[in-house]
C-alpha positions as CSV (number, residue, x, y, z in Angstrom):
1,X,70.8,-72.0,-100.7
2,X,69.2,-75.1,-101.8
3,X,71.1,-77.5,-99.7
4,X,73.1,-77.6,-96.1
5,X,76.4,-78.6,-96.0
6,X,77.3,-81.5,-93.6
7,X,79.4,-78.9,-91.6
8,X,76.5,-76.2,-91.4
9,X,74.0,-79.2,-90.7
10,X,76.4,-79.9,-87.9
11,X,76.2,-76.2,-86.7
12,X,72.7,-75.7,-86.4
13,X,71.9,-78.9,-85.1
14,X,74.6,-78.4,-82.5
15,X,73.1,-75.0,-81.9
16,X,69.3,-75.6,-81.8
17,X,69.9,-78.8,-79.1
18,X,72.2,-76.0,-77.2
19,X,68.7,-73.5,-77.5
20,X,66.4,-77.0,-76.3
21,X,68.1,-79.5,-74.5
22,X,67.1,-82.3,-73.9
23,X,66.0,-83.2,-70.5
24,X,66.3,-87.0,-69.6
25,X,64.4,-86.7,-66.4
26,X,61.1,-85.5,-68.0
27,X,61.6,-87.5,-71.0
28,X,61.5,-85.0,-72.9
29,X,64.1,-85.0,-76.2
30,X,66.2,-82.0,-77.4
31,X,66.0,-79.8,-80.0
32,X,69.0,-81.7,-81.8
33,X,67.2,-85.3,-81.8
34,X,67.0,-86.6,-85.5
35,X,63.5,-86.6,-85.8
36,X,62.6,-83.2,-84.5
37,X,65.9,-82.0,-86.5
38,X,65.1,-83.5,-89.5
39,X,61.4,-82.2,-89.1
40,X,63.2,-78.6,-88.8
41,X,65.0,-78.7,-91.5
42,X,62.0,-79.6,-93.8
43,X,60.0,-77.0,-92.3
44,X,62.9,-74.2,-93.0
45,X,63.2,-75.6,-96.5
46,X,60.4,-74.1,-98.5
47,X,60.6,-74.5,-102.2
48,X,63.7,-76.7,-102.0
49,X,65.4,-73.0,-100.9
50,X,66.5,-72.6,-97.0
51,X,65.9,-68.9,-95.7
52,X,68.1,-66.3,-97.4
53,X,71.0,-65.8,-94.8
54,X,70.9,-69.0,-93.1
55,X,74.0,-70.4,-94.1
56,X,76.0,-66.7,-92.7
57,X,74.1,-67.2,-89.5
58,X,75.4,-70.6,-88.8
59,X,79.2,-69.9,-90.1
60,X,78.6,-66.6,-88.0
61,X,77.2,-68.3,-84.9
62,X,80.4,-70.1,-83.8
63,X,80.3,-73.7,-81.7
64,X,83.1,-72.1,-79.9
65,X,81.2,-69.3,-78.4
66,X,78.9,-69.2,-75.4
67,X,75.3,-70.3,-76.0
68,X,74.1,-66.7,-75.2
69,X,76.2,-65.4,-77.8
70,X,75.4,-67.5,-80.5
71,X,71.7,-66.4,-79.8
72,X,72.9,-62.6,-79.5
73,X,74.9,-63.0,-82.7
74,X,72.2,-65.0,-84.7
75,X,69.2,-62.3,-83.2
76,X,70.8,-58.9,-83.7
77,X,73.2,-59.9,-87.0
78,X,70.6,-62.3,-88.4
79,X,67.4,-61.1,-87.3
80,X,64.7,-62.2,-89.8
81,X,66.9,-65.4,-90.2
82,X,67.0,-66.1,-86.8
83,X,63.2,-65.6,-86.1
84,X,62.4,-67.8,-88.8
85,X,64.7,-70.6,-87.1
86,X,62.8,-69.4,-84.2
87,X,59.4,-70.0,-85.5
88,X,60.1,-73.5,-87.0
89,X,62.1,-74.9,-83.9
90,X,58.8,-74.3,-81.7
91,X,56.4,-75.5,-84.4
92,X,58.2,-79.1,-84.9
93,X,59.5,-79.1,-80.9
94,X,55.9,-79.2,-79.7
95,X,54.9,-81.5,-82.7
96,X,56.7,-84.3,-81.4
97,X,54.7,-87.1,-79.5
98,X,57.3,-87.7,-77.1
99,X,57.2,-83.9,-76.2
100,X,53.4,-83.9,-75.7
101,X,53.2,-86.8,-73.5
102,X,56.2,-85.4,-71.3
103,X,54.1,-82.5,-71.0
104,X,51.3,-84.6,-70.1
105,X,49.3,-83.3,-73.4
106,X,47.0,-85.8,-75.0
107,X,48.9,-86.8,-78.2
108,X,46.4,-85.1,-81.1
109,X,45.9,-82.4,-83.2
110,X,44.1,-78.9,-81.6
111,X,41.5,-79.4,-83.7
112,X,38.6,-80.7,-84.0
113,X,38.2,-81.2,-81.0
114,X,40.0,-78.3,-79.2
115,X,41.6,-77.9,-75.4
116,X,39.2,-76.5,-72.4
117,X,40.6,-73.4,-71.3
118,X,40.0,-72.1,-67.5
119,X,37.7,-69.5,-67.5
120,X,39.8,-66.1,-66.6
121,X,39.2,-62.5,-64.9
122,X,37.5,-60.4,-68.1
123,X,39.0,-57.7,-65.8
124,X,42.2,-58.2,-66.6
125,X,41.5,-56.9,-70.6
126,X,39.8,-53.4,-68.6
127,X,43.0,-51.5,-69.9
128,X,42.8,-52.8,-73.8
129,X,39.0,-52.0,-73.7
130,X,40.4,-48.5,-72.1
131,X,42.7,-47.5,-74.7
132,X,40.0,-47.7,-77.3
133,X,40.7,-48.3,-81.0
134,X,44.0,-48.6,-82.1
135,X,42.9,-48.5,-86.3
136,X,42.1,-46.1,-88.6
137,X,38.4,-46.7,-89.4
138,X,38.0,-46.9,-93.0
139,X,34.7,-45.2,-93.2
140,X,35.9,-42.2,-91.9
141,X,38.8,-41.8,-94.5
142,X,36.7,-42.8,-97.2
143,X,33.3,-41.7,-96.8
Protein backbone atom coordinates (compact mmCIF):
# COMPACT_ATOMS: atom_id res chain seq x y z
CA UNK A 1 0.00 0.00 0.00
CA UNK A 2 1.86 3.05 -1.02
CA UNK A 3 -0.80 5.52 -0.50
CA UNK A 4 -4.24 6.03 1.78
CA UNK A 5 -7.25 6.62 0.27
CA UNK A 6 -9.26 9.68 1.32
CA UNK A 7 -11.94 7.30 2.75
CA UNK A 8 -9.33 5.03 4.73
CA UNK A 9 -7.49 8.46 5.76
CA UNK A 10 -10.89 9.37 7.07
CA UNK A 11 -11.18 6.01 9.04
CA UNK A 12 -8.14 5.96 10.85
CA UNK A 13 -8.15 9.46 11.63
CA UNK A 14 -11.63 9.13 12.86
CA UNK A 15 -10.46 6.06 14.85
CA UNK A 16 -7.15 7.14 16.38
CA UNK A 17 -8.96 10.73 17.81
CA UNK A 18 -11.78 8.02 19.14
CA UNK A 19 -8.48 6.00 20.87
CA UNK A 20 -7.01 9.90 22.11
CA UNK A 21 -9.39 12.48 22.41
CA UNK A 22 -8.90 15.46 22.76
CA UNK A 23 -9.44 17.05 26.07
CA UNK A 24 -10.26 20.92 25.87
CA UNK A 25 -10.02 21.48 29.56
CA UNK A 26 -6.34 20.44 29.79
CA UNK A 27 -5.45 21.77 26.55
CA UNK A 28 -4.47 18.98 25.39
CA UNK A 29 -5.29 18.05 21.49
CA UNK A 30 -6.53 14.60 20.12
CA UNK A 31 -5.16 12.04 18.44
CA UNK A 32 -7.06 13.12 15.20
CA UNK A 33 -5.58 16.86 15.12
CA UNK A 34 -3.85 17.47 11.73
CA UNK A 35 -0.58 17.85 12.92
CA UNK A 36 -0.18 14.92 15.27
CA UNK A 37 -2.22 13.02 12.28
CA UNK A 38 -0.27 14.00 9.71
CA UNK A 39 2.95 13.31 11.89
CA UNK A 40 1.35 9.60 12.23
CA UNK A 41 0.90 9.00 8.99
CA UNK A 42 4.63 9.80 8.07
CA UNK A 43 5.83 7.76 10.82
CA UNK A 44 3.60 4.56 9.65
CA UNK A 45 4.86 5.23 6.11
CA UNK A 46 8.33 3.78 5.92
CA UNK A 47 9.73 3.49 2.50
CA UNK A 48 6.88 5.25 0.83
CA UNK A 49 4.90 1.60 1.91
CA UNK A 50 2.29 1.79 4.94
CA UNK A 51 2.29 -1.46 7.14
CA UNK A 52 1.17 -4.64 5.31
CA UNK A 53 -2.57 -4.97 6.48
CA UNK A 54 -3.27 -1.55 7.27
CA UNK A 55 -5.66 -0.78 4.82
CA UNK A 56 -7.92 -4.36 5.94
CA UNK A 57 -7.66 -3.06 9.45
CA UNK A 58 -9.34 0.22 8.76
CA UNK A 59 -12.14 -1.20 6.14
CA UNK A 60 -12.40 -3.89 8.99
CA UNK A 61 -12.60 -1.58 11.93
CA UNK A 62 -16.03 -0.02 11.11
CA UNK A 63 -16.99 3.96 12.20
CA UNK A 64 -20.17 2.30 12.93
CA UNK A 65 -19.06 0.08 15.72
CA UNK A 66 -18.34 0.87 19.38
CA UNK A 67 -14.87 2.32 20.04
CA UNK A 68 -14.06 -0.91 22.13
CA UNK A 69 -14.74 -2.90 19.22
CA UNK A 70 -12.86 -1.29 16.73
CA UNK A 71 -9.89 -1.77 19.18
CA UNK A 72 -10.90 -5.56 19.76
CA UNK A 73 -11.29 -6.01 15.99
CA UNK A 74 -8.11 -4.10 14.97
CA UNK A 75 -5.95 -6.06 18.18
CA UNK A 76 -7.02 -9.61 17.76
CA UNK A 77 -7.74 -9.59 13.70
CA UNK A 78 -4.92 -7.14 12.96
CA UNK A 79 -2.49 -7.72 15.58
CA UNK A 80 0.99 -6.77 14.30
CA UNK A 81 -0.93 -3.95 12.34
CA UNK A 82 -2.51 -2.70 15.09
CA UNK A 83 0.62 -2.53 17.46
CA UNK A 84 2.44 -0.80 14.91
CA UNK A 85 -0.50 1.97 14.85
CA UNK A 86 -0.07 1.51 18.40
CA UNK A 87 3.59 2.35 18.66
CA UNK A 88 3.46 5.37 16.22
CA UNK A 89 0.29 7.01 17.83
CA UNK A 90 2.24 7.26 21.27
CA UNK A 91 5.59 8.22 19.61
CA UNK A 92 4.04 11.44 17.68
CA UNK A 93 1.13 12.00 20.58
CA UNK A 94 3.76 12.78 23.12
CA UNK A 95 5.93 14.62 20.46
CA UNK A 96 3.63 17.38 20.15
CA UNK A 97 4.51 20.68 22.10
CA UNK A 98 1.13 21.35 23.00
CA UNK A 99 0.93 17.80 24.62
CA UNK A 100 4.04 18.38 26.72
CA UNK A 101 3.17 21.72 28.09
CA UNK A 102 -0.49 20.38 29.01
CA UNK A 103 1.38 17.86 30.78
CA UNK A 104 3.48 20.37 32.34
CA UNK A 105 6.79 18.76 30.62
CA UNK A 106 9.48 21.27 29.59
CA UNK A 107 9.16 21.38 25.78
CA UNK A 108 12.66 19.50 24.70
CA UNK A 109 14.20 16.52 23.67
CA UNK A 110 15.16 13.67 26.61
CA UNK A 111 18.44 14.11 25.77
CA UNK A 112 21.11 15.74 26.43
CA UNK A 113 20.10 16.78 29.18
CA UNK A 114 17.82 14.05 30.58
CA UNK A 115 14.71 14.19 33.27
CA UNK A 116 15.61 13.67 37.29
CA UNK A 117 13.95 10.70 38.34
CA UNK A 118 12.85 10.20 42.20
CA UNK A 119 15.01 7.91 43.75
CA UNK A 120 12.85 4.52 44.47
CA UNK A 121 12.73 1.34 46.93
CA UNK A 122 15.75 -1.03 45.35
CA UNK A 123 13.52 -3.46 47.32
CA UNK A 124 10.90 -3.54 45.16
CA UNK A 125 13.45 -5.42 42.26
CA UNK A 126 14.13 -8.27 45.46
CA UNK A 127 11.91 -10.70 43.38
CA UNK A 128 13.76 -10.18 39.81
CA UNK A 129 17.14 -10.41 41.67
CA UNK A 130 15.41 -13.75 43.23
CA UNK A 131 14.51 -15.44 40.25
CA UNK A 132 18.07 -15.43 39.09
CA UNK A 133 19.07 -15.55 35.41
CA UNK A 134 16.61 -15.93 32.91
CA UNK A 135 19.38 -16.64 29.75
CA UNK A 136 21.25 -19.28 28.63
CA UNK A 137 24.90 -18.41 29.30
CA UNK A 138 26.90 -18.85 26.33
CA UNK A 139 29.94 -20.13 27.91
CA UNK A 140 28.42 -22.91 29.21
CA UNK A 141 27.02 -24.20 25.83
CA UNK A 142 30.06 -23.42 24.14
CA UNK A 143 32.95 -23.97 26.10
Amino acid sequence: MAELTEIERNSLKALVDRMIPADEACGIPGAGDTAIFDRLVAALCTDGQFPDGLGAMIAACSQDEPLEQQINCARNEHAPVFQALTTALARTFYRDDRVMRALGMEVRAPYPKGFEIAEGDWSLLAPVRERGSIWRDARKVNG
